[in-house]
DSSP file (Angstrom, degrees, kcal/mol; ACC not computed):
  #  RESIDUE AA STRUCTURE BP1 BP2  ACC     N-H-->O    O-->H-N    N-H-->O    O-->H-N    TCO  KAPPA ALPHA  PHI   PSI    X-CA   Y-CA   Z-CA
    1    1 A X              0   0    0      0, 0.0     2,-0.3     0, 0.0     0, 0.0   0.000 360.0 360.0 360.0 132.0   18.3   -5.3  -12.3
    2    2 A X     >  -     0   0    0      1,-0.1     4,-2.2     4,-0.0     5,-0.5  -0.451 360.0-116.7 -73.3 115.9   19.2   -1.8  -11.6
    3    3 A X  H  > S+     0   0    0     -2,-0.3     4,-2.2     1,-0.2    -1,-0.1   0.883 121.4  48.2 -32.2 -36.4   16.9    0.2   -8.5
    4    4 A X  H  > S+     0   0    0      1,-0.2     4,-2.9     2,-0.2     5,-0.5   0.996 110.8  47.5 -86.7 -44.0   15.6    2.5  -11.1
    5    5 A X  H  > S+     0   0    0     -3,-0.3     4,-2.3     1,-0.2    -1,-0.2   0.918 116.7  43.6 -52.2 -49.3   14.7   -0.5  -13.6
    6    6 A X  H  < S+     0   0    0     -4,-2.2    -1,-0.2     2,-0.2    -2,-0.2   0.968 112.0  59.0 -62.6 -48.5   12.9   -2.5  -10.5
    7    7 A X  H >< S+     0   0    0     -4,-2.2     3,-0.5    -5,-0.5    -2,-0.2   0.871 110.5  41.6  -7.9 -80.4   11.4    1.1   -9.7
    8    8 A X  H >< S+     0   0    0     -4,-2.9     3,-0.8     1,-0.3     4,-0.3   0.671  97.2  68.7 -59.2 -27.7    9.8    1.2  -13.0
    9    9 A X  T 3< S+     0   0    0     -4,-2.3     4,-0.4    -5,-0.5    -1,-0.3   0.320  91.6  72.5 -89.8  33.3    8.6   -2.1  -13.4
   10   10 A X  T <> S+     0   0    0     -3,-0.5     4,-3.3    -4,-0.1    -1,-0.2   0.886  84.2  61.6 -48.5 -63.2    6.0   -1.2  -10.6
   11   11 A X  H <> S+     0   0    0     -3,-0.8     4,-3.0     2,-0.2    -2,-0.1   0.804  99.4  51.3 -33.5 -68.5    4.2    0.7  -12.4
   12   12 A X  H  > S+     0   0    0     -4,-0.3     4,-2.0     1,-0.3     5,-0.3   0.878 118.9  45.3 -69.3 -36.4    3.1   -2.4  -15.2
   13   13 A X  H  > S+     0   0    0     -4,-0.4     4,-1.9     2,-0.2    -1,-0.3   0.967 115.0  39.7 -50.9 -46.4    2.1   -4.4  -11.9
   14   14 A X  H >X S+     0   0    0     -4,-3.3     3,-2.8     2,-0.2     4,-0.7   0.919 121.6  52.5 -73.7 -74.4    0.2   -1.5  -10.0
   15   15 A X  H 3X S+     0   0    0     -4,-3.0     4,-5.8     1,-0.3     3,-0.4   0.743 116.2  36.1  -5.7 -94.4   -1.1   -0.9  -13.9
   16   16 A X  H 3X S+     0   0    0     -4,-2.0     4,-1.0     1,-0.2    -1,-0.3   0.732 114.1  54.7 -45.9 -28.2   -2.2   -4.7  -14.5
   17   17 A X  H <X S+     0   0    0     -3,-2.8     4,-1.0    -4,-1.9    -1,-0.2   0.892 108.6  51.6 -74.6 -45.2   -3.6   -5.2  -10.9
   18   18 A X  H  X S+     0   0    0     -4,-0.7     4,-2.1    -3,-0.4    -2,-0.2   0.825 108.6  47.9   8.2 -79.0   -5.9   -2.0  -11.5
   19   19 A X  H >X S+     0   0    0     -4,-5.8     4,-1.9     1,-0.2     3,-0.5   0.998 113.3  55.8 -70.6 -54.7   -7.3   -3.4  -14.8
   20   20 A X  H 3< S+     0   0    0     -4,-1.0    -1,-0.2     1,-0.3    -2,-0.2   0.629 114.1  34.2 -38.9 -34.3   -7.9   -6.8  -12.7
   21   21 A X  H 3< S+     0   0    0     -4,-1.0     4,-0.4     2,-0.1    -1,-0.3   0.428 112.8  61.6-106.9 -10.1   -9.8   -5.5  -10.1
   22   22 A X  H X< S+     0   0    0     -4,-2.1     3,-1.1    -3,-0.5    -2,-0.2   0.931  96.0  57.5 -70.4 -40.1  -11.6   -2.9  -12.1
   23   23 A X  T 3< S+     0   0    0     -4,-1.9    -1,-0.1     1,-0.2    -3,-0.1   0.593 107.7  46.6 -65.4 -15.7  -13.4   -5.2  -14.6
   24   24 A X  T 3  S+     0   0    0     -3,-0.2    -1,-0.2    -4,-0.1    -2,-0.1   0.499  84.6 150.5 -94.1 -15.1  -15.4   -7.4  -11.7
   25   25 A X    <   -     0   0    0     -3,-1.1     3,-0.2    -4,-0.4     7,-0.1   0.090  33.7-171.9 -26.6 104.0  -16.1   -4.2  -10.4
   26   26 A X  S    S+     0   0    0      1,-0.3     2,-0.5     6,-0.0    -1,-0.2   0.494  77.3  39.2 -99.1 -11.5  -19.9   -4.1   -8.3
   27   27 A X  S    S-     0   0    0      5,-0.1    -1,-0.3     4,-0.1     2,-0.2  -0.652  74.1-169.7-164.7 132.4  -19.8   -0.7   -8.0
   28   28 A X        +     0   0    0     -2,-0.5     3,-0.3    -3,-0.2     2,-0.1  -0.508  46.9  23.5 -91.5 154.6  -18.9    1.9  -10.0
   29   29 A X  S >  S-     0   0    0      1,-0.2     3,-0.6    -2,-0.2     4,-0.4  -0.298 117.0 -17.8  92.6-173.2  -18.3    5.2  -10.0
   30   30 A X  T >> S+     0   0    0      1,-0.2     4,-5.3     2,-0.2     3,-3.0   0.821 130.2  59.7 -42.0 -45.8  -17.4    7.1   -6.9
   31   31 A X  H 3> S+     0   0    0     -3,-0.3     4,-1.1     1,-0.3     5,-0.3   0.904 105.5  45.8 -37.3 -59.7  -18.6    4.4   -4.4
   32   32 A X  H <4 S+     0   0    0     -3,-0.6    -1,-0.3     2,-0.2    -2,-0.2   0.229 112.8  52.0 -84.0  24.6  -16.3    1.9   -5.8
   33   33 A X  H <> S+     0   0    0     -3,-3.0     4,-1.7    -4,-0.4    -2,-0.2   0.477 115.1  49.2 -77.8 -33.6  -13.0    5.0   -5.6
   34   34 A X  H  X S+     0   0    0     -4,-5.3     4,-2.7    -5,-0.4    -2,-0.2   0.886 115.2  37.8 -82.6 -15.8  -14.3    5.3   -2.0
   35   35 A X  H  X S+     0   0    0     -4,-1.1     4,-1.7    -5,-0.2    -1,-0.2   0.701 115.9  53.2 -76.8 -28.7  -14.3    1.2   -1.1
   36   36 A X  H  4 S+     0   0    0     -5,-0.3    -2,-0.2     2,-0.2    -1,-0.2   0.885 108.3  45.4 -82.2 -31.4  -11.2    1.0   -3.0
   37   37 A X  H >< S+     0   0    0     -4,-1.7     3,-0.9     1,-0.2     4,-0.2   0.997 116.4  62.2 -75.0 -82.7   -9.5    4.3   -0.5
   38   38 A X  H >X S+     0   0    0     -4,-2.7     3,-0.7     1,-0.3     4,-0.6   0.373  84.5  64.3  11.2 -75.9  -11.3    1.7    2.3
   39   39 A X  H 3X S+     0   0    0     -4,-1.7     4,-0.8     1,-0.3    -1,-0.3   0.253  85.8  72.5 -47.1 -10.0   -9.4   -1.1    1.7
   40   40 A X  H X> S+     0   0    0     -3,-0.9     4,-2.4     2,-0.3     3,-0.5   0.838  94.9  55.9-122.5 -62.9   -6.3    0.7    3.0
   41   41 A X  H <> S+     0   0    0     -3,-0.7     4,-3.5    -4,-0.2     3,-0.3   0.977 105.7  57.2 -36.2 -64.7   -7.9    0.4    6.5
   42   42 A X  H 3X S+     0   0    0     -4,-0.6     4,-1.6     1,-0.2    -2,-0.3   0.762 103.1  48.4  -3.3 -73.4   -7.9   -3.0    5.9
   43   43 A X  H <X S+     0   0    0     -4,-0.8     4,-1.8    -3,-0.5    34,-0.3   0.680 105.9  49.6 -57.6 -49.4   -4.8   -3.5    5.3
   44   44 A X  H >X S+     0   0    0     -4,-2.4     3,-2.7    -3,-0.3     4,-0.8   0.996 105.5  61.6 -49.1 -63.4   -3.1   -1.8    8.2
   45   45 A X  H >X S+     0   0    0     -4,-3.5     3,-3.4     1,-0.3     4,-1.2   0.715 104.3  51.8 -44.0 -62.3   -5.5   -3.7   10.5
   46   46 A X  H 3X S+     0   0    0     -4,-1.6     4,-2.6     1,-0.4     5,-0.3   0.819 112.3  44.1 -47.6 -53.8   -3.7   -6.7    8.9
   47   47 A X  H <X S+     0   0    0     -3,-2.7     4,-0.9    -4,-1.8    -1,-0.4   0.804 110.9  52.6 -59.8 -24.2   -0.4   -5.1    9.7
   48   48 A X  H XX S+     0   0    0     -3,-3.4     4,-1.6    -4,-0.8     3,-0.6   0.900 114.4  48.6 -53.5 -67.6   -1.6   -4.2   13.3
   49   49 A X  H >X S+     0   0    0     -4,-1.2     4,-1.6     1,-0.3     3,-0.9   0.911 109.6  48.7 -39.7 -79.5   -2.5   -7.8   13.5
   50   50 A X  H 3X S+     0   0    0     -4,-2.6     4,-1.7     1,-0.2    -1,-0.3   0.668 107.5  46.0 -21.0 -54.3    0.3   -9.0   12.4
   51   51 A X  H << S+     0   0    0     -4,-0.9    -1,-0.2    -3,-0.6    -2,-0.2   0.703 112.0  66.5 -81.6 -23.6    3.2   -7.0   14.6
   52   52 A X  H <<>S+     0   0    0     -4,-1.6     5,-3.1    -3,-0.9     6,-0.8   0.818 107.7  38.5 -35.3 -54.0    0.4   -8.2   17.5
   53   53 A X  H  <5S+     0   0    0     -4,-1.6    12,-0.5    -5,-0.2    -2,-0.2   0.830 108.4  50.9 -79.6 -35.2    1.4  -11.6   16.8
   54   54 A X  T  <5S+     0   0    0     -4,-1.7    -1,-0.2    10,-0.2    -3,-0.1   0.361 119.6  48.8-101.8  13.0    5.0  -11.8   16.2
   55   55 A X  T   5S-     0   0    0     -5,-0.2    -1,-0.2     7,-0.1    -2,-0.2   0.575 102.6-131.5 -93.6 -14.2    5.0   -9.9   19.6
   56   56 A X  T   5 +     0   0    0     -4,-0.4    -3,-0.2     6,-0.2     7,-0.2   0.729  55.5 147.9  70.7  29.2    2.9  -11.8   21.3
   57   57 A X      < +     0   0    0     -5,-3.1     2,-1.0    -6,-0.2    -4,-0.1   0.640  49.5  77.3 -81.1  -6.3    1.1   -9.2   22.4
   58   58 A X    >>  -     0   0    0     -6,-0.8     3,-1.5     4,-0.4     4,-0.7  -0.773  61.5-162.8 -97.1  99.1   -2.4  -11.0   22.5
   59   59 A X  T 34 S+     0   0    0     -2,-1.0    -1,-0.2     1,-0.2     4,-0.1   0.799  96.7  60.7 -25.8 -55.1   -2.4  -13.5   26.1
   60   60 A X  T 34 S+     0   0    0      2,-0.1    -1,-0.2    -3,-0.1    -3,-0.0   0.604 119.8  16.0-158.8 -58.3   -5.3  -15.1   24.3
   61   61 A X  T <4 S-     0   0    0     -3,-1.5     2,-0.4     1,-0.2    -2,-0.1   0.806  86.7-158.3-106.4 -64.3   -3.2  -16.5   20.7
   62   62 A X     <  -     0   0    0     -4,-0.7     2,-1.1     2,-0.0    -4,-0.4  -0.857  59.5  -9.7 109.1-140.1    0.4  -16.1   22.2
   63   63 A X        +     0   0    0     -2,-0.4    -9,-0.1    -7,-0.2   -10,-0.1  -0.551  67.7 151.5 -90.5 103.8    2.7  -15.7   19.0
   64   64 A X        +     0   0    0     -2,-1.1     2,-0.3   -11,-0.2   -10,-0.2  -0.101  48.0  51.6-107.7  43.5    1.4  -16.3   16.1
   65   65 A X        -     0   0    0    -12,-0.5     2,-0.1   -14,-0.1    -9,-0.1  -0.824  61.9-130.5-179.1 152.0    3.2  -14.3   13.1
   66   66 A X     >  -     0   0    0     -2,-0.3     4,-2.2   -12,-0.1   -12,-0.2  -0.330  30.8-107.0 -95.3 161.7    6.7  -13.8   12.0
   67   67 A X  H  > S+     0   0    0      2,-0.2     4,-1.8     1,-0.2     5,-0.2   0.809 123.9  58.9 -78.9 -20.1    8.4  -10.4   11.2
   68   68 A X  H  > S+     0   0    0      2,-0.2     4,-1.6     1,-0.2    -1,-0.2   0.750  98.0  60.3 -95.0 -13.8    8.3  -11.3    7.6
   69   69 A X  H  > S+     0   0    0      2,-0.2     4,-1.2     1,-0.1     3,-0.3   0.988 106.4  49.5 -40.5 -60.6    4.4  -11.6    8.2
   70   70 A X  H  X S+     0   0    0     -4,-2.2     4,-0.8   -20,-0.2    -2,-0.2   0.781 108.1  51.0 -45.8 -39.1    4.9   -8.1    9.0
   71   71 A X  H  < S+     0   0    0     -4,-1.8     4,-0.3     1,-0.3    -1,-0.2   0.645 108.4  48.2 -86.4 -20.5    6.6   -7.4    6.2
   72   72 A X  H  < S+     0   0    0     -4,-1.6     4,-0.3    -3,-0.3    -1,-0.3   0.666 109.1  56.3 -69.4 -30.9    4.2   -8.9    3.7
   73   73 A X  H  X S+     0   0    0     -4,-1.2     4,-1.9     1,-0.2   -26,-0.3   0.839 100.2  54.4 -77.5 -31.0    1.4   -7.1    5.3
   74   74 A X  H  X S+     0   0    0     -4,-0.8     4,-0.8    -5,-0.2    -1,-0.2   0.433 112.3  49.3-100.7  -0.3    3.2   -3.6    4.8
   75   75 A X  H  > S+     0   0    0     -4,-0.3     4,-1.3     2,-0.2    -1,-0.2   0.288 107.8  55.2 -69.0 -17.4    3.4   -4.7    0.5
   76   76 A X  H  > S+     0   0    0     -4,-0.3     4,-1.3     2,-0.2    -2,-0.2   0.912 107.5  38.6 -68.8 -50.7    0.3   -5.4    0.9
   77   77 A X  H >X S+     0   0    0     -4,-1.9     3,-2.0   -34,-0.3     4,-1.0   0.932 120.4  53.9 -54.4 -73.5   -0.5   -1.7    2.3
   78   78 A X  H 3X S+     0   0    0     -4,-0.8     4,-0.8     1,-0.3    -1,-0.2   0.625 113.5  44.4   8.4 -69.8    2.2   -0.4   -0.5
   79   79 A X  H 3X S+     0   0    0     -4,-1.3     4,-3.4     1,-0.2    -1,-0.3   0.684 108.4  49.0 -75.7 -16.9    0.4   -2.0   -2.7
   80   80 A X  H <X S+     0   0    0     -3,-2.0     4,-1.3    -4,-1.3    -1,-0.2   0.735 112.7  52.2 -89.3 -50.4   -3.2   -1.3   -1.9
   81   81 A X  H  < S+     0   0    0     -4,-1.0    -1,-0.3     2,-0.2    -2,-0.2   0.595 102.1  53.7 -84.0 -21.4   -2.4    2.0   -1.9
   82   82 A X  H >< S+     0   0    0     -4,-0.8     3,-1.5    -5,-0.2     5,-0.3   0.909 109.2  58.9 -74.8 -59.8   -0.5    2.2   -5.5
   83   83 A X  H 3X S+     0   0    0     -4,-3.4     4,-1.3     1,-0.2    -2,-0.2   0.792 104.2  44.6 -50.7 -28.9   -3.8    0.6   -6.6
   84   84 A X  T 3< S+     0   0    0     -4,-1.3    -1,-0.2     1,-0.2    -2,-0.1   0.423 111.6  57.2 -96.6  15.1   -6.3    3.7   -5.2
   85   85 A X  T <4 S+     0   0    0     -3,-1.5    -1,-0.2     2,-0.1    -2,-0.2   0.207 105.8  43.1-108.3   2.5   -3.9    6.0   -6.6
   86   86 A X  T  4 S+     0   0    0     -4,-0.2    -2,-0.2     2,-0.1    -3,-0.1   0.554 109.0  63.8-113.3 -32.7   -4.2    4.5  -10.1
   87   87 A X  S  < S+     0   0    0     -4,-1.3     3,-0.2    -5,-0.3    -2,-0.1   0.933 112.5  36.3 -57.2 -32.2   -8.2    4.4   -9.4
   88   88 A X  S    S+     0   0    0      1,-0.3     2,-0.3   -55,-0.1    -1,-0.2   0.943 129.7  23.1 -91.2 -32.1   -8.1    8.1   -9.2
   89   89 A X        -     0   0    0      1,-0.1     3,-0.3    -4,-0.1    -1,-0.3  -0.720  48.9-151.8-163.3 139.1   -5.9    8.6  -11.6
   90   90 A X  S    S+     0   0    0     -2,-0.3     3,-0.1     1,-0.3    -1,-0.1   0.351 102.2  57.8 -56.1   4.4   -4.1    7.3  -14.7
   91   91 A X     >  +     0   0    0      1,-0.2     4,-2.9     2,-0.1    -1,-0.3  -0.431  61.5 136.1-118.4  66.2   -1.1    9.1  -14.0
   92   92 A X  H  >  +     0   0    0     -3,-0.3     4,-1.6     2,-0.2     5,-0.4   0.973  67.8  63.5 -50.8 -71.6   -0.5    7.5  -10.6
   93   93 A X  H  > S+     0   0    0      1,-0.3     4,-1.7     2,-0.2     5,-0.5   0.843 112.3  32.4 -26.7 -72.3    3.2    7.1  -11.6
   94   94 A X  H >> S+     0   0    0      1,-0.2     4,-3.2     2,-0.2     3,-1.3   0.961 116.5  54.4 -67.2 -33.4    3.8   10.6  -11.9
   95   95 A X  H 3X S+     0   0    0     -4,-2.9     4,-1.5    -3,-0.3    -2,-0.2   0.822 114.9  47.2 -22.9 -56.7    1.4   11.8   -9.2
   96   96 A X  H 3X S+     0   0    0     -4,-1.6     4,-0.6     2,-0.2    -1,-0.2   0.482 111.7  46.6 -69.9 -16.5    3.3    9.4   -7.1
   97   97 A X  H <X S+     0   0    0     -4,-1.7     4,-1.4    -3,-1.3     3,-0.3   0.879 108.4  55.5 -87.1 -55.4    6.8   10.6   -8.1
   98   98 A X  H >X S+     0   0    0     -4,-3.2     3,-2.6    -5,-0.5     4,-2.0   0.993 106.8  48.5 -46.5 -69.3    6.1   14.2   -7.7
   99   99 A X  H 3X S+     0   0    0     -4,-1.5     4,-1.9     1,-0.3    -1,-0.3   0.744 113.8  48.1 -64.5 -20.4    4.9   14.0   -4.1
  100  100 A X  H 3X S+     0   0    0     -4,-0.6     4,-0.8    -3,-0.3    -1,-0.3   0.624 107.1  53.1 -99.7   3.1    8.1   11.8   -3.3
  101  101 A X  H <X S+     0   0    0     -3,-2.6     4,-1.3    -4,-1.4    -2,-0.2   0.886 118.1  39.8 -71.6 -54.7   10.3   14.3   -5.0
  102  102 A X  H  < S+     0   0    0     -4,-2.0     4,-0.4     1,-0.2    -2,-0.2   0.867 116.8  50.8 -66.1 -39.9    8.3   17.0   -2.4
  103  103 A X  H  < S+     0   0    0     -4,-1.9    -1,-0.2    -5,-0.2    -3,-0.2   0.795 113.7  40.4 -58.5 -45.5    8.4   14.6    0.4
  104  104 A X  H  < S+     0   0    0     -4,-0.8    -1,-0.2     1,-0.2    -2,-0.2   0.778 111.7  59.1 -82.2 -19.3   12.2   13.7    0.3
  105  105 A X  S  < S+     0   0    0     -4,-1.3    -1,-0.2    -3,-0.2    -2,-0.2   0.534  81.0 113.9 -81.4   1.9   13.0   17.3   -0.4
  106  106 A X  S    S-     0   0    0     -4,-0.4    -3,-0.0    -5,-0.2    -4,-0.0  -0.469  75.8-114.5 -69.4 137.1   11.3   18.5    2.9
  107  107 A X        -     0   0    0     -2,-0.1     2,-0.5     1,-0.0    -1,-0.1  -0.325  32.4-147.0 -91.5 151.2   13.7   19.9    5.3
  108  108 A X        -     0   0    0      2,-0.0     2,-0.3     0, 0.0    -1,-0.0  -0.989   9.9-169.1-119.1 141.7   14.1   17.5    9.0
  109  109 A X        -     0   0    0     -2,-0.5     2,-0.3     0, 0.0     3,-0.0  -0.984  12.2-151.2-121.1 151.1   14.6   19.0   11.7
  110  110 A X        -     0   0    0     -2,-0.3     2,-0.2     1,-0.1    -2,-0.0  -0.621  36.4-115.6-102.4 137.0   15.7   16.9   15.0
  111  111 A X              0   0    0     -2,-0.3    -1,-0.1     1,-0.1     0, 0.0  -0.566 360.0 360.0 -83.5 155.6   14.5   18.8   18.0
  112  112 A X              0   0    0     -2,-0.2    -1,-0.1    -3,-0.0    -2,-0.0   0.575 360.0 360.0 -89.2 360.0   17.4   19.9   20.0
């Protein structure tokens, strides 16, 4: 499968994940955009948690996570976040495309 062909088939996922967690929805309307934004906190912590663990960084647990913990937690955020950007709006895809067109064109500079 070709990068741009895996790209695209994001999109029918984020799409279909969306419709999945919109139809049980308990609260509609702005409340459930702003729970949905929420979740994204969530999610970090998890990753926070995570990179905690496969450091060892709690005395308490010692190490309990893997780096590919980590790396499942930070698709989770990915994803979490493709999903409150299709809650706000149905053209996440391009929404999302534009801003990483603006993002990659942004000049770096390395401080000297």
């Amino acid at each position: 499968m070709s990068e741009e062909n895996s790209a695209a088939g994001i999109w029918p996922a984020v799409d279909a994940l969306w419709a999945r967690l919109e139809a049980p929805r308990a609260h509609p309307g702005q409340d459930g955009v702003l729970l949905r934004v929420l979740k994204l906190s969530e999610e970090v912590g998890e990753v926070a948690e995570a990179v905690i663990g496969v450091t060892g960084q709690n005395p308490r647990k010692g190490v309990t996570h893997t780096w590919e913990d980590v790396q499942a937690e930070l698709c989770d955020v990915a994803i979490t976040a493709l999903v409150a950007l299709r809650t706000l709006t149905p053209d996440a895809r391009q929404v999302f495309e534009h801003h990483l067109r603006e993002v990659g064109a942004r000049p770096y500079d390395r401080p000297a």
